[in-house]
C-alpha positions in Angstrom: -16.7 -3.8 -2.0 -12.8 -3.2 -2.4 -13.0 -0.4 -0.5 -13.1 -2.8 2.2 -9.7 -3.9 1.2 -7.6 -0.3 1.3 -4.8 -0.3 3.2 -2.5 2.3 3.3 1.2 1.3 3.0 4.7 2.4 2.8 7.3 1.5 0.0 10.8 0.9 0.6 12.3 4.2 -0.2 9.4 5.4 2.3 6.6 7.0 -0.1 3.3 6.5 1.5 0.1 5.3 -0.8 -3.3 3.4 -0.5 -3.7 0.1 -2.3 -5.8 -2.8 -2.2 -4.4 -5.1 -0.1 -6.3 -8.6 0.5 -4.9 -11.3 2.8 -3.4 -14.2 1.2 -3.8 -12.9 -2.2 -2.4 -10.0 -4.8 -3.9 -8.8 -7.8 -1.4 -6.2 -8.8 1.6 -7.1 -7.2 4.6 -9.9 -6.4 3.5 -11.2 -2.6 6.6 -11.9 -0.3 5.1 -13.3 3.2 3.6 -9.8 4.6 5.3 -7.5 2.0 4.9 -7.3 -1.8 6.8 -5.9 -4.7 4.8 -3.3 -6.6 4.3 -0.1 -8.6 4.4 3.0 -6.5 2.3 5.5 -7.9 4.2 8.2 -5.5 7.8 7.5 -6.3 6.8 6.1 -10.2 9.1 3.1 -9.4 9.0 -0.5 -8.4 9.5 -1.6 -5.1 8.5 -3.4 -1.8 5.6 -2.2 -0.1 4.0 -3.1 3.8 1.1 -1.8 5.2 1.7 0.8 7.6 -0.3 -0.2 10.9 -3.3 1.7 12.4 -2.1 2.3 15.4 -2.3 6.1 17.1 1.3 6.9 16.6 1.2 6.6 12.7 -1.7 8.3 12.7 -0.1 11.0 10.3 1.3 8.1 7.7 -2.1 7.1 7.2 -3.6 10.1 6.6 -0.7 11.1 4.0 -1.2 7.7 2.4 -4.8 8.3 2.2 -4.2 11.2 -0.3 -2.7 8.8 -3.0 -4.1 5.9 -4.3 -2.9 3.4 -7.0 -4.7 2.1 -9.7 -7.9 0.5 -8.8 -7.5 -2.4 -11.1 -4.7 -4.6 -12.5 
């Protein structure tokens, strides 16, 4: 069912993961509006995170985010 709920995203120092990301909620991480503070599995740091869109152009971005994923529960 959370699988649903993958989203591939990009942290602030630009390292590109998967996470569960559901709207208007957070179970692993700090929500601020549409970004949230978290643990990037990638970088093995803290910091703010945004989904990267599915749009054509980033196309790449979310199939290297795909290759990561963070842990699947809290």
């Amino acid at each position: 069912m959370l699988d649903s709920f993958d989203k591939p995203v990009r942290c602030s120092s630009g390292h590109l993961f998967t996470t569960i990301w559901v709207p208007l909620g957070s179970f692993k991480a700090l929500r601020l509006g549409f970004r949230r503070y978290q643990y990037c599995p990638v970088g093995k740091h803290w910091a703010m995170v945004s989904v990267v869109k599915d749009e054509p152009e980033n196309q790449a971005d979310v199939d290297a985010a795909s290759k990561v994923h963070d842990i699947r529960i809290p």
